[in-house]
C-alpha positions in Angstrom: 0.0 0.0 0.0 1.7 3.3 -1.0 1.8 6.5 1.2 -1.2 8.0 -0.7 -3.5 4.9 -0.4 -2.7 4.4 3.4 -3.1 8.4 3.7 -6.5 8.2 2.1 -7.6 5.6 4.2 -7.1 7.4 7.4 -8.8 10.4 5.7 -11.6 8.4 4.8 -12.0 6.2 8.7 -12.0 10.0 10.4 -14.5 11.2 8.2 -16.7 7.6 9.4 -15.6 8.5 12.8 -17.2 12.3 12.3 -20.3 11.0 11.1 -21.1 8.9 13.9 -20.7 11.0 16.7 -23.8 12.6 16.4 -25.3 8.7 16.2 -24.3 8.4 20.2 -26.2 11.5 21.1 -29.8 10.1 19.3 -28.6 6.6 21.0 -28.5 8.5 24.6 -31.7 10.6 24.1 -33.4 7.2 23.1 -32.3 5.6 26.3 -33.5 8.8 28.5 -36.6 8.9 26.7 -37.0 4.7 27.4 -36.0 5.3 31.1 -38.6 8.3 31.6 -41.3 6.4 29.9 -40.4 2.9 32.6 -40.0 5.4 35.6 -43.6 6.8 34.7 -44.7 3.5 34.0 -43.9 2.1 37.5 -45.0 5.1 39.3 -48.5 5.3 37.4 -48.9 1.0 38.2 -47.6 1.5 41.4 -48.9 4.8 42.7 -51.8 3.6 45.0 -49.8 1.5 46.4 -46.6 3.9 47.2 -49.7 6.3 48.9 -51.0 4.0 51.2 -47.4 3.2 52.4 -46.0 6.8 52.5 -49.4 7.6 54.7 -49.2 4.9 57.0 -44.8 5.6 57.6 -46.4 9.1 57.9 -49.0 8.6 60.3 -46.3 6.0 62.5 -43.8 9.1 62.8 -46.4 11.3 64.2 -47.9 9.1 66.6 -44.5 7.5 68.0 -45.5 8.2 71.6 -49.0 7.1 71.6 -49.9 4.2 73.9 -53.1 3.8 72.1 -54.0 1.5 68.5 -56.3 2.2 66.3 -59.2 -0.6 65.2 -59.8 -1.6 61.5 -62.8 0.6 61.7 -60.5 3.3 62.9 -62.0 3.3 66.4 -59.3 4.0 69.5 -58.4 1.1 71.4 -56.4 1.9 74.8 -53.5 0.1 75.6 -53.5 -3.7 75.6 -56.9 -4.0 74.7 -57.3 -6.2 71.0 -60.6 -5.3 68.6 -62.7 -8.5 68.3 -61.8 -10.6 65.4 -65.4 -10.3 64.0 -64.2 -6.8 62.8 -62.1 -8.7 60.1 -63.9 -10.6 57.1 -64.2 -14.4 57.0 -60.1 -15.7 56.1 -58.7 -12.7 56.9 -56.4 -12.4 60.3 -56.0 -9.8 62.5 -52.3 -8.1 62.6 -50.9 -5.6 64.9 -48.7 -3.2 62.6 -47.4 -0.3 64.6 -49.9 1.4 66.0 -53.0 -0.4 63.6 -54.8 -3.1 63.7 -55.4 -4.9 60.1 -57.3 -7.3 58.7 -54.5 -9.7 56.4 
């Protein structure tokens, strides 16, 4: 291969190279756009769910010192004292969690 050819073909593989390098930016803003449209996604299918936890860690924090539970009708029990099971549906348990009782 003479000078000129092998001088050409460098010439012509950073030209390629040029080209390209606008090709990884559409790549990356495909991949944000994929990741925005999963996070969405998840938070949209899972939303409900994330409430009902973020209220009940909510409603734990503020009531830290309480000696008292709550019912599953949301009556307050004083200390010690359990709700009768009847309050539950039939094949459901009743939990303690934190300061609730809950049908499971």
């Amino acid at each position: 291969m003479g000078r000129t050819e092998c001088g050409a073909t460098v010439v012509l593989a950073m030209k390629r190279r040029r080209t390209k390098s606008g090709q990884a930016l559409i790549e990356y803003a495909f991949l944000m756009v994929l990741l925005a449209t999963i996070t969405f996604a998840v938070v949209a299918l899972a939303g409900n769910q994330l409430s009902g936890l973020y209220s009940e860690v909510t409603y734990e924090f503020t009531h830290l010192t309480d000696a008292s539970t709550l019912a599953p009708d949301g009556t307050t029990l004083s200390p010690g004292v359990t709700p009768p099971a009847s309050d539950c549906a039939p094949g459901t348990v009743l939990e303690l969690r934190g300061h609730k009782w809950k049908c499971k």
